[in-house]
C-alpha positions in Angstrom: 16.7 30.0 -33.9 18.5 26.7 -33.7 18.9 27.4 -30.1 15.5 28.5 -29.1 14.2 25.4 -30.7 16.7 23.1 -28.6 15.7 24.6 -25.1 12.0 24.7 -25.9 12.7 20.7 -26.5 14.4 20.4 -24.0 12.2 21.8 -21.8 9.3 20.1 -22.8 10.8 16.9 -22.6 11.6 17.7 -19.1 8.0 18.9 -18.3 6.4 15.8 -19.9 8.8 13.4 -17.8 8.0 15.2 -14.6 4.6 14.7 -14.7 4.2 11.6 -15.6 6.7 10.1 -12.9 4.9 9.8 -9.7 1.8 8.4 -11.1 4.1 5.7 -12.9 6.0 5.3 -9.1 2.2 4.9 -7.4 0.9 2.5 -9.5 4.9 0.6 -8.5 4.1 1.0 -4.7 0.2 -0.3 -4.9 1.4 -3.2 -7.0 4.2 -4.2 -4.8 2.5 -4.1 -1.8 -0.5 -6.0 -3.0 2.1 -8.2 -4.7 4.0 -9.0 -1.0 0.7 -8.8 1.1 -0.6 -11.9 -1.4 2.8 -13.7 -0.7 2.8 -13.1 3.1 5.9 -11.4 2.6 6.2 -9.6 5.8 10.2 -9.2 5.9 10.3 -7.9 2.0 7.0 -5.4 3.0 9.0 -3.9 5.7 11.8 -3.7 3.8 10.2 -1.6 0.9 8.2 0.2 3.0 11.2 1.8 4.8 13.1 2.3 1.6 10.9 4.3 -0.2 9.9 6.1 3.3 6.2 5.0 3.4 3.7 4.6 6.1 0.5 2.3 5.5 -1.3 4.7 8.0 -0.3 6.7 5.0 -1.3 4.9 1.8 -3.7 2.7 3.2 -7.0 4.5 1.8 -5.2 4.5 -1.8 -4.5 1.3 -2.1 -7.0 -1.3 -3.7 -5.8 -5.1 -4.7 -8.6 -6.7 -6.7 -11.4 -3.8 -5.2 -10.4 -4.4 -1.4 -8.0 -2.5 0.7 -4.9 -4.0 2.1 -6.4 -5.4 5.2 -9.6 -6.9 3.6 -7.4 -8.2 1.0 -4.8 -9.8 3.3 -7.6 -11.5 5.4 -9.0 -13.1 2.3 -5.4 -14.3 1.2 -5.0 -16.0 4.9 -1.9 -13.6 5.3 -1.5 -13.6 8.5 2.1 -12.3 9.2 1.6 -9.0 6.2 -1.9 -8.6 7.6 -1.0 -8.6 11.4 1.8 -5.7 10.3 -1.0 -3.8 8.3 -3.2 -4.0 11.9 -0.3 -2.6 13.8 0.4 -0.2 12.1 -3.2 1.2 11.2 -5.5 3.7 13.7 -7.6 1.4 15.7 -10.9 3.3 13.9 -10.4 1.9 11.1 -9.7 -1.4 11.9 -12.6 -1.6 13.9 -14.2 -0.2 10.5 -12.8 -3.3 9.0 -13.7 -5.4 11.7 -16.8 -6.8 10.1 -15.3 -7.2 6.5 -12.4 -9.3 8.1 -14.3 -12.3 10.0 -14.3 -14.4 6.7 -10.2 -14.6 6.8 -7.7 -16.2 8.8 -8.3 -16.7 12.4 -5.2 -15.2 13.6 -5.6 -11.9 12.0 -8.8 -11.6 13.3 -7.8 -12.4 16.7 -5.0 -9.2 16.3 -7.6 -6.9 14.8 -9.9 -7.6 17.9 -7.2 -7.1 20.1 -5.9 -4.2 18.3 -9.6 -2.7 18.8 -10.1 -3.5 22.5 -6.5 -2.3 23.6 
């Protein structure tokens, strides 16, 4: 009895940690990459990208910092190096979907977006 209890714990402990885990680790990646596109972190963004093995193609329709996507965000933060990465790395659809809610940022990420879009 003793033991039945113990594994049935055991298990459910396990379950419950499982589960609960990669929304914990999502809500880590959003934060941090909102966190280094806000300090024009391009070196650190790289750096975490490739550790955890993320692309932004990837993760960039997930991601919200204060109810704009990555690129909209950075363009409103004037970061130009983190933003200019996010371009690159993006299909040029949708950067020439974010084309009109970027002209309000920082000249030089606007200037990569449009050439981003006409290459």
């Amino acid at each position: 009895m003793k033991k039945l209890l113990l594994v049935s714990t055991i298990t459910a402990l396990t379950m419950t940690s499982i589960v609960s885990a990669p929304k914990a680790q999502a809500n880590n990646v959003a934060q941090s990459l909102c966190e280094y596109v806000a300090a024009d972190d391009k070196k650190r963004m790289r750096t975490f990208l490739k550790t955890n093995k993320i692309k932004i193609r990837s993760v960039f329709n997930g991601i919200e910092c204060n109810g704009k996507n990555l690129l909209v965000f950075a363009s409103e933060r004037g970061s130009v190096e983190t933003g200019s990465l996010i371009v690159s790395k993006l299909p040029k659809k949708i950067v020439s979907d974010n084309l009109a809610d970027i002209q309000n940022g920082a000249q030089p990420l606007i200037d990569a977006a449009n050439e981003r879009v006409s290459s």
